[in-house]
TIDO-543489 format. One record per residue (C-alpha): residue number from 1; residue in three letters; x, y, z. Coordinates in nm, 4 decimals, always signed. Layout:
<node><k>NUM</k><r>ALA</r><px>X</px><py>Y</py><pz>Z</pz></node>
...
//
This chain:
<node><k>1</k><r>UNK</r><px>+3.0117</px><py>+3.5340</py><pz>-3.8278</pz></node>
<node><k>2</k><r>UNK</r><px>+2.8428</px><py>+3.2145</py><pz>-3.6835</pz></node>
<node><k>3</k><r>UNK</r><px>+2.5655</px><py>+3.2796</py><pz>-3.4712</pz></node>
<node><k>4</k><r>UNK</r><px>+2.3119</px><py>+2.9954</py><pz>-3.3581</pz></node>
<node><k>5</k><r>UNK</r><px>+2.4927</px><py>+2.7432</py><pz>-3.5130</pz></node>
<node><k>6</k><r>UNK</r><px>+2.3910</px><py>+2.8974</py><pz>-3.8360</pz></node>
<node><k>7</k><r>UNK</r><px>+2.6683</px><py>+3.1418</py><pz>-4.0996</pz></node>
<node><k>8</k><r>UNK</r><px>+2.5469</px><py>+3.4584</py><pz>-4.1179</pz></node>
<node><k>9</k><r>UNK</r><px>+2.7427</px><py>+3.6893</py><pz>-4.3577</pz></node>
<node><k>10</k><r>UNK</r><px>+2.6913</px><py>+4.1003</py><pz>-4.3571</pz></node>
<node><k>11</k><r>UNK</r><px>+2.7444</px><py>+4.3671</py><pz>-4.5887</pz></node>
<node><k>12</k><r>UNK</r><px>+2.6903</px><py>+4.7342</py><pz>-4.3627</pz></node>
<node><k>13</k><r>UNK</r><px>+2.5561</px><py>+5.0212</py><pz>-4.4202</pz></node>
<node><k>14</k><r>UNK</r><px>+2.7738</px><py>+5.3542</py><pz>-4.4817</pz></node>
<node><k>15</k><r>UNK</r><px>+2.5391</px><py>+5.5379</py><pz>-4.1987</pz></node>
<node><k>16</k><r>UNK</r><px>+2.4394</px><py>+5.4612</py><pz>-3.8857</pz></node>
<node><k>17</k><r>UNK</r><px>+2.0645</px><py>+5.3441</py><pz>-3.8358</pz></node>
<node><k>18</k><r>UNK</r><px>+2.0158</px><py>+5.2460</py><pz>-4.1796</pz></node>
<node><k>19</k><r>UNK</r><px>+1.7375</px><py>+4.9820</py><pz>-4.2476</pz></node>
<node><k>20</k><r>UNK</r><px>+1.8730</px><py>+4.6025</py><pz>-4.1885</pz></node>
<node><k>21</k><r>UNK</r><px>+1.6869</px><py>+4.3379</py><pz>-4.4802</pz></node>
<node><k>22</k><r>UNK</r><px>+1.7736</px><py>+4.0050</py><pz>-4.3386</pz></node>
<node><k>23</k><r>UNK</r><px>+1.7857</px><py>+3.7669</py><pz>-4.6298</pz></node>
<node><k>24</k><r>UNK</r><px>+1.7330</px><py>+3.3682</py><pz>-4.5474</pz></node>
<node><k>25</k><r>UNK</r><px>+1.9817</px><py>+3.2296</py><pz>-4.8521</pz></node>
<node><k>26</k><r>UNK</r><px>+2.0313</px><py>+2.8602</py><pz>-4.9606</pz></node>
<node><k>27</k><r>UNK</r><px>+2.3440</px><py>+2.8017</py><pz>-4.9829</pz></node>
<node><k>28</k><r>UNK</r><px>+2.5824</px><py>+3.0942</py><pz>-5.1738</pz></node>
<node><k>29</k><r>UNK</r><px>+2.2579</px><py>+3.2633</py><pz>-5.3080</pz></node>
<node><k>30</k><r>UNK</r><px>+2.3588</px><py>+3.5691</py><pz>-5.0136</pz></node>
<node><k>31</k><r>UNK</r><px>+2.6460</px><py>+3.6540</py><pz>-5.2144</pz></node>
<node><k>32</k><r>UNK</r><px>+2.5243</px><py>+3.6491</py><pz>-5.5267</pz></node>
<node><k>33</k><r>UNK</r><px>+2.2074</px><py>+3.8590</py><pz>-5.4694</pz></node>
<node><k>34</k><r>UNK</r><px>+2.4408</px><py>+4.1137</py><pz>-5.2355</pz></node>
<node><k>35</k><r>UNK</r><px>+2.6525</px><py>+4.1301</py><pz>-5.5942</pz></node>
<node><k>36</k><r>UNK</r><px>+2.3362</px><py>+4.2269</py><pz>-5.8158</pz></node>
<node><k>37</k><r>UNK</r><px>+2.2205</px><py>+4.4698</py><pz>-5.5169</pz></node>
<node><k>38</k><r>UNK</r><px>+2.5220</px><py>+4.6584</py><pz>-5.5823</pz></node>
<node><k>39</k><r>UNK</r><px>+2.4290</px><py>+4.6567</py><pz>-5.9516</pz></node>
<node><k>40</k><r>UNK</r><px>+2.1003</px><py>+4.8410</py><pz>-5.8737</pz></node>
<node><k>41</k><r>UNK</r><px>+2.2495</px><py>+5.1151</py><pz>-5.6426</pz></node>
<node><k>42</k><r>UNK</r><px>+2.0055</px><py>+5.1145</py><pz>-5.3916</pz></node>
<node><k>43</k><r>UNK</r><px>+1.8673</px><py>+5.3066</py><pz>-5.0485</pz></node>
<node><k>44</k><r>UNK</r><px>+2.1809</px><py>+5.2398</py><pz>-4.7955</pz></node>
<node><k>45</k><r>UNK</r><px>+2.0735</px><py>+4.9545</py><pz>-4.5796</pz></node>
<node><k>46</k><r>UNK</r><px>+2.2939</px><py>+4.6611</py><pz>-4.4055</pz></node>
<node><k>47</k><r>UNK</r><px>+2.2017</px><py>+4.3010</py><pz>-4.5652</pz></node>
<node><k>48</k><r>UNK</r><px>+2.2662</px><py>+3.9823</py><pz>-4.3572</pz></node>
<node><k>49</k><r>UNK</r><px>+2.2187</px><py>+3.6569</py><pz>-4.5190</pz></node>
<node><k>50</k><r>UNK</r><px>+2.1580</px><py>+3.3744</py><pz>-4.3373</pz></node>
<node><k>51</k><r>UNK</r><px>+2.2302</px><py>+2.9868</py><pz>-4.4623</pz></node>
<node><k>52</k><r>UNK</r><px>+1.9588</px><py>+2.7866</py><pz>-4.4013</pz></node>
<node><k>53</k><r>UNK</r><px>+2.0836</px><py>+2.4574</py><pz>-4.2569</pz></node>
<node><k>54</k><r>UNK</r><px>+1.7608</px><py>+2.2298</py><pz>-4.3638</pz></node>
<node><k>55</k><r>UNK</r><px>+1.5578</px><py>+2.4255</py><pz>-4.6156</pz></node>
<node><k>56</k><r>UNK</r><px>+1.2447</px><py>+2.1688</py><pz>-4.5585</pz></node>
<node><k>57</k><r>UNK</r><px>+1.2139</px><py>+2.1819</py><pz>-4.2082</pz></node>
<node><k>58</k><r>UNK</r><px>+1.3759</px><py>+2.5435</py><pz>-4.1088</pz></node>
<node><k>59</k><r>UNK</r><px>+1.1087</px><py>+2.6997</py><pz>-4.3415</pz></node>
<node><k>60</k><r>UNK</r><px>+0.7834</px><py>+2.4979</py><pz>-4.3487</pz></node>
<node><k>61</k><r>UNK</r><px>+0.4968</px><py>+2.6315</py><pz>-4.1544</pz></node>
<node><k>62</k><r>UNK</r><px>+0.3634</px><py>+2.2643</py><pz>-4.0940</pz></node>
<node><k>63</k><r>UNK</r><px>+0.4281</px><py>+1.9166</py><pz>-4.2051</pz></node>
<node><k>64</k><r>UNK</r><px>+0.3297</px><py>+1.7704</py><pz>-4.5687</pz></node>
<node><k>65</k><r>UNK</r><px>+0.4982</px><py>+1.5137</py><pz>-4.7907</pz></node>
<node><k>66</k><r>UNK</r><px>+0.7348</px><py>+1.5175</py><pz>-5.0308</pz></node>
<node><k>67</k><r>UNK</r><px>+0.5764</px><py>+1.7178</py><pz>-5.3514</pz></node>
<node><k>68</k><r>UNK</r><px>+0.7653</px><py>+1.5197</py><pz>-5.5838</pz></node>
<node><k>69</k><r>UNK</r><px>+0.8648</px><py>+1.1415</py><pz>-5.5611</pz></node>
<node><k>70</k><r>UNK</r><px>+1.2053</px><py>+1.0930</py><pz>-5.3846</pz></node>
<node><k>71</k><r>UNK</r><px>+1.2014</px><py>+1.4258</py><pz>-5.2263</pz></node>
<node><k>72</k><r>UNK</r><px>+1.2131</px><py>+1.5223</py><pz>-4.8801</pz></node>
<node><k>73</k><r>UNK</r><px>+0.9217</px><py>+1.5624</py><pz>-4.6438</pz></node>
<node><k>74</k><r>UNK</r><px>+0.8750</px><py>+1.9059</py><pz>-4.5239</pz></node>
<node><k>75</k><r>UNK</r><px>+0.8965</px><py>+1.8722</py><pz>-4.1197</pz></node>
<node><k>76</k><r>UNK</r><px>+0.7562</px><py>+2.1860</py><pz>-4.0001</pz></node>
<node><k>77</k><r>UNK</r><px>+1.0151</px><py>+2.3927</py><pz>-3.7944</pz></node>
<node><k>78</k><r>UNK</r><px>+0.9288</px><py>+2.7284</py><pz>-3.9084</pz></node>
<node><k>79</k><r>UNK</r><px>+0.8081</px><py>+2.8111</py><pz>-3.5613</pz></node>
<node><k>80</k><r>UNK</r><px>+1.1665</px><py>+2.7013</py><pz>-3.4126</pz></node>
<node><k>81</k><r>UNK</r><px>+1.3567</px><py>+2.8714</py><pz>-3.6421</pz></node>
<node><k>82</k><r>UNK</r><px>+1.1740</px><py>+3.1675</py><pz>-3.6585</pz></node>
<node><k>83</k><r>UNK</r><px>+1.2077</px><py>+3.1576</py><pz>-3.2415</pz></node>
<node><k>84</k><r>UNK</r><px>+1.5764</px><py>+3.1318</py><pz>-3.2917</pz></node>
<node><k>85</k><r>UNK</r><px>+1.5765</px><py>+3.4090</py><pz>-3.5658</pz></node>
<node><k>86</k><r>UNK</r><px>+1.4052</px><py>+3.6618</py><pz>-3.3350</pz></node>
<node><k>87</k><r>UNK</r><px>+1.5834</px><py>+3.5940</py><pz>-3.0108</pz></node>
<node><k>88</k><r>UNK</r><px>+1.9445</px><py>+3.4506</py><pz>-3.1146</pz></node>
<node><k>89</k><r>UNK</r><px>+2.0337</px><py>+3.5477</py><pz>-3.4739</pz></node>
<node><k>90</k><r>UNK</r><px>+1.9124</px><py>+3.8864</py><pz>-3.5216</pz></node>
<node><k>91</k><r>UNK</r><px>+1.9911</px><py>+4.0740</py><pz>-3.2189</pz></node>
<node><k>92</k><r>UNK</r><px>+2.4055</px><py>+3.9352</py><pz>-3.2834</pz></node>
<node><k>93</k><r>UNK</r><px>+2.3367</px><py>+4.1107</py><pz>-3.6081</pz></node>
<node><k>94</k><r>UNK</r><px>+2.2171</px><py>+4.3812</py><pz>-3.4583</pz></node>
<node><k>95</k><r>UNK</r><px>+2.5176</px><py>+4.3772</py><pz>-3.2035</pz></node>
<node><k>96</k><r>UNK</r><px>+2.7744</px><py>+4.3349</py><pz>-3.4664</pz></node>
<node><k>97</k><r>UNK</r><px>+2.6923</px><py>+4.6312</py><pz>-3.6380</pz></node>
<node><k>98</k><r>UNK</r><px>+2.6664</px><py>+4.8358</py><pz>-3.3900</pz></node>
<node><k>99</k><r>UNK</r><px>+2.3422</px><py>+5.0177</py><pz>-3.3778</pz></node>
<node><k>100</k><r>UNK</r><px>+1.9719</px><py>+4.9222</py><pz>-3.3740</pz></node>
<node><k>101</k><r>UNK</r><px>+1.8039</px><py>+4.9581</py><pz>-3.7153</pz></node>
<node><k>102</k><r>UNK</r><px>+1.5439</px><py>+5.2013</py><pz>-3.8499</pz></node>
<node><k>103</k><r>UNK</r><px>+1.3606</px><py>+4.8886</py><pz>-3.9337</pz></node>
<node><k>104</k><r>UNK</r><px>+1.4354</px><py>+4.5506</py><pz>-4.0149</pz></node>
<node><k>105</k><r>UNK</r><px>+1.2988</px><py>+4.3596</py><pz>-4.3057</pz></node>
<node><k>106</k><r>UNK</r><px>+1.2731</px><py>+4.0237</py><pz>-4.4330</pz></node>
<node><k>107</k><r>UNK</r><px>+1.3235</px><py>+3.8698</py><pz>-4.7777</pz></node>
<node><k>108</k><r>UNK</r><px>+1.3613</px><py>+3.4934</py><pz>-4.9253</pz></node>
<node><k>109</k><r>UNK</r><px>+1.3152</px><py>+3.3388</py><pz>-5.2292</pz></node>
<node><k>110</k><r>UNK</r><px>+1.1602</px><py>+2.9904</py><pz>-5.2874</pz></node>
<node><k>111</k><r>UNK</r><px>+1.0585</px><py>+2.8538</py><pz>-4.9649</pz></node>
<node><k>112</k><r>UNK</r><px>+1.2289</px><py>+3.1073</py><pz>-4.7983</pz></node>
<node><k>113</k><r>UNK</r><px>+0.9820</px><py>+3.3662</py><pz>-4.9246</pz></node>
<node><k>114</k><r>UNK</r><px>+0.6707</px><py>+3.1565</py><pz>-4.8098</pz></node>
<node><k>115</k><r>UNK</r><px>+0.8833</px><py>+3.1726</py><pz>-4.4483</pz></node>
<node><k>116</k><r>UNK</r><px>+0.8598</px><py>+3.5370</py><pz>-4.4857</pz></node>
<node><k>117</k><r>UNK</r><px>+0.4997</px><py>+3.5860</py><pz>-4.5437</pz></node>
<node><k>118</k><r>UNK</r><px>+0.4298</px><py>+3.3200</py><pz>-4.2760</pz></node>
<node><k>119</k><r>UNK</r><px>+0.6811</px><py>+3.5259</py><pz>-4.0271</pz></node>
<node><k>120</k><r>UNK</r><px>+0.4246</px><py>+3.8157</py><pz>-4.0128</pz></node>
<node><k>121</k><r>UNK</r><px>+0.1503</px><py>+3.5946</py><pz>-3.8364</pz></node>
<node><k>122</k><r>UNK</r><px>+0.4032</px><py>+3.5123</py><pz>-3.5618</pz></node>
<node><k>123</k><r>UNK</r><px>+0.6119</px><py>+3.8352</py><pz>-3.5013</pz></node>
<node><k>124</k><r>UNK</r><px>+0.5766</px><py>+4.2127</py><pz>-3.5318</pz></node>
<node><k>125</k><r>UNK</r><px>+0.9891</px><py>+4.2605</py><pz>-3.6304</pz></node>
<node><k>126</k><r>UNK</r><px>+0.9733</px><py>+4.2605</py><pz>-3.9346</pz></node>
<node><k>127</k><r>UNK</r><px>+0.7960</px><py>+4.6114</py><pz>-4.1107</pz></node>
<node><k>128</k><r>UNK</r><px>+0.9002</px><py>+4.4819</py><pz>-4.4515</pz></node>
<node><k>129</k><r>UNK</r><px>+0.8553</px><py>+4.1956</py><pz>-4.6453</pz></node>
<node><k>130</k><r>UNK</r><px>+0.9687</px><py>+4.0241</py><pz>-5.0117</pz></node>
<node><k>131</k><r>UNK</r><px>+0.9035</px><py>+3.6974</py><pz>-5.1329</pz></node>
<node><k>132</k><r>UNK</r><px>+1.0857</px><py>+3.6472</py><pz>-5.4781</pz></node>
<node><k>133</k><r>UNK</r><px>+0.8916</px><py>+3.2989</py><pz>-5.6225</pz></node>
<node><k>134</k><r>UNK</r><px>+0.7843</px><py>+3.2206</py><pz>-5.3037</pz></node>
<node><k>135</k><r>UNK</r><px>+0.5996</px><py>+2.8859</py><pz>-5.2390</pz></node>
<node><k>136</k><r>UNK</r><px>+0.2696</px><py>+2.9862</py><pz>-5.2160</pz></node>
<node><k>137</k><r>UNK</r><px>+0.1650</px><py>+2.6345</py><pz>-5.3856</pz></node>
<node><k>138</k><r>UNK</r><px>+0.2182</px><py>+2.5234</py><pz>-5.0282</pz></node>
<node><k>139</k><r>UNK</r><px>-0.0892</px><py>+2.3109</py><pz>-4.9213</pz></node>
<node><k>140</k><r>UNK</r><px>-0.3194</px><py>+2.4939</py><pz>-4.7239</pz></node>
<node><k>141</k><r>UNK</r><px>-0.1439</px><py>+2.8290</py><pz>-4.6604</pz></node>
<node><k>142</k><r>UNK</r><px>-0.3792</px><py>+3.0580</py><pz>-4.8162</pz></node>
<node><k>143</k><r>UNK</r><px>-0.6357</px><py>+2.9607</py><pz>-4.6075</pz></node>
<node><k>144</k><r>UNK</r><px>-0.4331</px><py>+3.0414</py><pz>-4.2952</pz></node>
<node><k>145</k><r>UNK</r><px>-0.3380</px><py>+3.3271</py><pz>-4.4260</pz></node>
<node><k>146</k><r>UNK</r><px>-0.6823</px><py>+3.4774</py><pz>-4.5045</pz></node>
<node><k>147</k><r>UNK</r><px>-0.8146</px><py>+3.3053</py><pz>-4.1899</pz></node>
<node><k>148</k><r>UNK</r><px>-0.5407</px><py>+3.4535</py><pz>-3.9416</pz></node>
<node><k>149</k><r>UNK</r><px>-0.4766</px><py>+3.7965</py><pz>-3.7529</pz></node>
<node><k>150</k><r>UNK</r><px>-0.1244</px><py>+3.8913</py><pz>-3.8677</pz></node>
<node><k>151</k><r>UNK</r><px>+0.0942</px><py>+3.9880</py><pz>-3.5535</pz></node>
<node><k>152</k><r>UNK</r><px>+0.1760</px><py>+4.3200</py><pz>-3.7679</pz></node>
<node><k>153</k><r>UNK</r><px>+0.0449</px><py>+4.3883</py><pz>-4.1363</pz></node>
<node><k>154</k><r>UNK</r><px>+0.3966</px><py>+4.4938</py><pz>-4.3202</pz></node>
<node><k>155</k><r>UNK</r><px>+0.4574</px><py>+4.8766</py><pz>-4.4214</pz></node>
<node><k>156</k><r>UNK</r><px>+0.5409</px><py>+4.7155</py><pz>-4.7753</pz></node>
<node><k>157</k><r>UNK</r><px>+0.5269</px><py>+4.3906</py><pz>-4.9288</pz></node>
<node><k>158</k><r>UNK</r><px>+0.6774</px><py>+4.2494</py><pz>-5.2571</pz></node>
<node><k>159</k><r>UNK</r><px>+0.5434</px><py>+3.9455</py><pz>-5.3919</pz></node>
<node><k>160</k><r>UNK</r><px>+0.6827</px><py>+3.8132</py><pz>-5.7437</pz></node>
<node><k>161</k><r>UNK</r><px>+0.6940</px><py>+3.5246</py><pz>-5.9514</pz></node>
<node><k>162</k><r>UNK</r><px>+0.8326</px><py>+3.3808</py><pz>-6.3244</pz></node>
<node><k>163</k><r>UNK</r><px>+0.5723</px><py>+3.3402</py><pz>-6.5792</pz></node>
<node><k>164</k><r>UNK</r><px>+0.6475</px><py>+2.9878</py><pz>-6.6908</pz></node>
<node><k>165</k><r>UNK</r><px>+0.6159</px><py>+2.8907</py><pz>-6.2748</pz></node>
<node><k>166</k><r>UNK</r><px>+0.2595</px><py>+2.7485</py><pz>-6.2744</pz></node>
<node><k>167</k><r>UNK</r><px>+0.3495</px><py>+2.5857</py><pz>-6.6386</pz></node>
<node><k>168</k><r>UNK</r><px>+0.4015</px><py>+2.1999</py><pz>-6.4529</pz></node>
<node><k>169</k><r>UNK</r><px>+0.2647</px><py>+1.8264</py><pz>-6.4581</pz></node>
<node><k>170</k><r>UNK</r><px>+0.2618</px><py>+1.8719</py><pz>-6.0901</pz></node>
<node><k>171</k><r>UNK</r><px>-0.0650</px><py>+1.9854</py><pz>-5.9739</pz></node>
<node><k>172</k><r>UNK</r><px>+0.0352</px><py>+2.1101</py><pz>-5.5822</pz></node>
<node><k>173</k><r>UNK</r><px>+0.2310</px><py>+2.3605</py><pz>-5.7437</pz></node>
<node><k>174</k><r>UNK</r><px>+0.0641</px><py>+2.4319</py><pz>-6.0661</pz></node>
<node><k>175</k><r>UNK</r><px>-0.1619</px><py>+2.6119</py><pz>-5.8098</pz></node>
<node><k>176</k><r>UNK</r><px>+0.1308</px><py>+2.8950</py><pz>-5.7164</pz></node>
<node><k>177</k><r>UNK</r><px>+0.0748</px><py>+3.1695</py><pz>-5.9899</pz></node>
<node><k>178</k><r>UNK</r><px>-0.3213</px><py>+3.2123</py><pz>-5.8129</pz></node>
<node><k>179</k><r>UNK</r><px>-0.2753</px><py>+3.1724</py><pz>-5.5086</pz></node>
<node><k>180</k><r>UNK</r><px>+0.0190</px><py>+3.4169</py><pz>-5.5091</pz></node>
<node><k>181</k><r>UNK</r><px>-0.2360</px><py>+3.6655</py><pz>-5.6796</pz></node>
<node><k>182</k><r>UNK</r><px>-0.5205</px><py>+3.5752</py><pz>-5.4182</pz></node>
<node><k>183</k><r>UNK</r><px>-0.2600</px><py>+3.6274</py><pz>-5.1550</pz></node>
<node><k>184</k><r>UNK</r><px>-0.1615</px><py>+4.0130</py><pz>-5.3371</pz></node>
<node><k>185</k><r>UNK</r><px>-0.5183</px><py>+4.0798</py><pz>-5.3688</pz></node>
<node><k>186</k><r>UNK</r><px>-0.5711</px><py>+3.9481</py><pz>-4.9544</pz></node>
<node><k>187</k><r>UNK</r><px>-0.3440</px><py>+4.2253</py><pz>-4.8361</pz></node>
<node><k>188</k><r>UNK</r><px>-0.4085</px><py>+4.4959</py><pz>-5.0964</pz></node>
<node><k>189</k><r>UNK</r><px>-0.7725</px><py>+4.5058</py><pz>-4.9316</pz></node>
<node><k>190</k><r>UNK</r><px>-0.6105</px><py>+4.5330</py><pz>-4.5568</pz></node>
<node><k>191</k><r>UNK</r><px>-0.4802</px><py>+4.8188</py><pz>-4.6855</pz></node>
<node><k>192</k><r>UNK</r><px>-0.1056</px><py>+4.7113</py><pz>-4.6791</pz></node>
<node><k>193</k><r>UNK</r><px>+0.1226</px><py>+4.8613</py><pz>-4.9758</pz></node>
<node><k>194</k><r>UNK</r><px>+0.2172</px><py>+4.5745</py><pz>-5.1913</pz></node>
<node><k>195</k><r>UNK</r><px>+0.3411</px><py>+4.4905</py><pz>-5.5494</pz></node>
<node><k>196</k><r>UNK</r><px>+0.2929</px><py>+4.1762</py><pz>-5.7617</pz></node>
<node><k>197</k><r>UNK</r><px>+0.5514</px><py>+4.1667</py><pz>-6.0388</pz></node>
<node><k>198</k><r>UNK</r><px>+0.5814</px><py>+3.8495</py><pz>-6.3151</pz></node>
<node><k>199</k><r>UNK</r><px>+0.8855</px><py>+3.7815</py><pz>-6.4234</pz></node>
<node><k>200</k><r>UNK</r><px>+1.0251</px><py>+3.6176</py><pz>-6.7849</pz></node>
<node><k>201</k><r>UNK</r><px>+1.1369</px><py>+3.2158</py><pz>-6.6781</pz></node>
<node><k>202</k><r>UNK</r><px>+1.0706</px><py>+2.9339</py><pz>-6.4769</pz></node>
<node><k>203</k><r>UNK</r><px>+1.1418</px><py>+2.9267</py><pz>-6.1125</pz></node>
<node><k>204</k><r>UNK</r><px>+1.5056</px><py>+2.8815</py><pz>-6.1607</pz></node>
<node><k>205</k><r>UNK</r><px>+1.5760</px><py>+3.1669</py><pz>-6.3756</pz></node>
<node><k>206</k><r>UNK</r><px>+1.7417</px><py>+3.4912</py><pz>-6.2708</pz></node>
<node><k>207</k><r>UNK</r><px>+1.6951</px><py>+3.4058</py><pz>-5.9053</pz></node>
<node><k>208</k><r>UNK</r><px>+1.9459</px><py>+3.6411</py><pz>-5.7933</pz></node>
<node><k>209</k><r>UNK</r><px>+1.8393</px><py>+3.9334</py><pz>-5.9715</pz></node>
<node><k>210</k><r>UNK</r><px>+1.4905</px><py>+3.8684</py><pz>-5.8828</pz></node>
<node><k>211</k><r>UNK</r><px>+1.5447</px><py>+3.8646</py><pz>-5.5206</pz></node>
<node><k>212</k><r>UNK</r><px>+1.7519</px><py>+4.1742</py><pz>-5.5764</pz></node>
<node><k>213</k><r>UNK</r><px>+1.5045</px><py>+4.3532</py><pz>-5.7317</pz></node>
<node><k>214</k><r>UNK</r><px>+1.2234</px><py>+4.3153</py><pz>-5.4148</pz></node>
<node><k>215</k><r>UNK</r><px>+1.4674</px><py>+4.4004</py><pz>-5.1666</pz></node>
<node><k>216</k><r>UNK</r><px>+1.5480</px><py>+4.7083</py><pz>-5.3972</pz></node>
<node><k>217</k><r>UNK</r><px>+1.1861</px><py>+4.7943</py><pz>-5.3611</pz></node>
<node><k>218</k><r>UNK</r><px>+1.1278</px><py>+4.7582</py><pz>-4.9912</pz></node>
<node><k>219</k><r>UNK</r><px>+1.4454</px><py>+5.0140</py><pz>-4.9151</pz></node>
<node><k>220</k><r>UNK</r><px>+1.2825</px><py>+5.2438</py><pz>-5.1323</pz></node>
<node><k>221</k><r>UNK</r><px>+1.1098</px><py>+5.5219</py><pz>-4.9289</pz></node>
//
């Protein structure tokens, strides 16, 4: 369906009430993590992937500059998207399957998954949270996130990364591998249930199947 001017694809539940994990996906990454979900034979819970129209501005917290030369800027619109998630996208999800979840979670990978960590300073939806690679290299956001009241700490919380991520030239994110673990550590001492897993490859390896495997884990229990 098309909702907010953004596709938004769904794959239900079998019961009523089951869990929703709503997955922000760069371009056909939805499908292909829905396809190694159903590898893994999980908890039954409805997945809605979102495409992100402009990954740089939809999912930055705040504005910095291109990381590497030639590359976009990052403009900042996390707040407005994350507005239009909550208000717009969401509840149609909601209303197209047909009953309100036992909880809704959220999950990204890449950018994405710094979105998702960021989302729980802003909003109380979301009781669940995974960030597969997530961009924790991103300048200054482990100081807001140590120096900020979440809206909601998360029930659970899956953080991961591959082990060859922080192996690059580029110091900005040659920083990701600690401050993913400072982050882990942050939120392990509020008390919130969370996992850091390291996984084999650079950030581009098995993207799919990582991101599978954290939403796997937050519809566990």
């Amino acid at each position: 369906m098309t909702t907010a001017n953004r596709e938004v694809n769904i794959y239900p539940a079998t019961k009523v009430g089951s869990p929703l994990v709503v997955f922000n996906a760069f371009e056909n990454e939805g499908t292909a993590v829905h396809a190694e979900l159903e590898k893994l034979k999980t908890a039954d819970f409805t997945l809605a992937t979102i495409n992100i129209n402009d990954w740089n501005a939809d999912l930055s917290p705040w504005e910095i500059p291109p990381v590497y030369k030639n590359d976009e800027p990052f403009t900042g619109g996390a707040d407005a998207y994350l507005e239009t998630l909550n208000e717009e996208i969401i509840p149609a999800i909601i209303a197209e399957v047909g009953s309100e979840p036992a909880y809704v979670a959220l999950a990204g990978y890449s950018l994405a998954g710094l979105f998702a960590v960021y989302a729980m300073y802003k909003t109380d939806r979301f009781a669940r949270i995974a960030s597969a690679s997530g961009s924790m290299w991103f300048p200054g956001f482990v100081e807001f996130a140590k120096s900020h009241e979440p809206a909601a700490l998360p029930q659970k919380l899956y953080l991961s990364l591959g082990d060859r991520e922080a192996r690059t030239r580029n110091q900005i994110m040659a920083t990701v591998e600690q401050n993913t673990g400072a982050l882990y550590d942050h939120y392990k001492s509020l008390g919130v249930e969370a996992v850091f897993e390291m996984n084999p490859g650079n950030h581009f390896q098995d993207a799919a199947q990582r991101m599978a495997k954290g939403i796997a884990w937050l519809v566990t229990s």
